[in-house]
C-alpha angles and dihedrals in degrees: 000000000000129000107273108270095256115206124127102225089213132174087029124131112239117196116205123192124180086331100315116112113204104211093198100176102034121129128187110180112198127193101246111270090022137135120222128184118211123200117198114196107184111207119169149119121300118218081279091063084245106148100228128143121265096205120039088191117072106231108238119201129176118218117216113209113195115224117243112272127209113297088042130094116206107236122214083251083075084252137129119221127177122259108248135222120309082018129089141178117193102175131066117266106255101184123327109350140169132206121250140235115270121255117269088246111035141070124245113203085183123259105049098318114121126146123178129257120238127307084023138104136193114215090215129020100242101035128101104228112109110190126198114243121236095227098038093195088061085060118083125177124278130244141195092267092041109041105159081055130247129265127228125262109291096024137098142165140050117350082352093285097144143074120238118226107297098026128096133182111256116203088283090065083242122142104245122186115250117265108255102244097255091052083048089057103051093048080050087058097038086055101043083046090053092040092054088044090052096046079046092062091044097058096040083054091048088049104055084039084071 
């Protein structure tokens, strides 16, 4: 434990009622992540206008500081202060920090919320790293609900590189939706047609060759 936080807090106005003493301008500041002890020595005047103390036991309490959490940077005040927009912090303050600049590509809302722009993709939600998609059209922008980005409609997976159930990549490597069953039959039949008529040709060439 730390020494107790030592300052008279003298010409204020306390007010006590029914034991309870309302310290209005009273401020503690604590390094984030700190302990203070406070020590409260009560001195004034009884109904007699005799200066005694109220308490003869100094009132001791301790101050909990939380540390700075991802999305803050630690000042050289000892606060933590929220990274503002354009600018992101994904890991936890160790010491003095700073935020840093968003990604090129990417969105940042403040705190630790980033998303990527189109044609972009973020492997984890909160990390920093903004990759460029192979197929550039499967990847939409991001959002704050949505901060590894979102892919477009037929299409899945990391940085939006698969095909969801009834898609297929055509030669494109595009996602395609699948052919109904009656329009896959009759590309079935057109096929098999141009395939006899070929075979057809062949054979007539093959003919008129002899």
């Amino acid at each position: 434990t730390k020494e107790p936080f030592k300052n008279r807090i003298a010409h204020n106005r306390v007010t006590c009622v029914n034991g309870t003493f309302a310290f209005t301008d009273l401020v503690i500041t604590v390094a984030p992540g700190d302990i203070q002890l406070i020590e409260f020595e009560f001195v004034g005047l009884d109904d007699n206008g005799i200066q005694r103390e109220f308490i003869s036991k100094p009132y001791v309490q301790a101050v909990y500081s939380r540390q700075c959490i991802a999305g803050e940077e630690q000042t050289r005040r000892g606060t933590c202060e929220r990274c503002g927009y354009g600018f992101y912090s994904m890991d936890v303050p160790d010491g003095q920090s700073s935020c840093t600049l968003c990604e090129n590509n990417a969105v940042c809302l403040g705190g630790n919320v980033m998303y990527p722009m189109a044609g972009h993709y973020k492997k984890v939600p909160y990390g920093g790293a903004v990759f460029r998609c192979y197929n550039q059209n499967a990847c939409l922008e991001g959002s704050a609900d949505a901060l590894t980005g979102t892919c477009a409609a037929g299409y899945q997976g990391f940085m939006c590189g698969s095909c969801v159930n009834m898609f297929y990549k055509n030669a494109q490597s595009q996602c395609s939706r699948c052919p109904s069953y009656n329009t896959a039959m009759i590309q079935a039949a057109l096929r098999l047609l141009w395939l006899t008529v070929l075979i057809y040709g062949i054979s007539k060439l093959n003919l008129r060759v002899t």
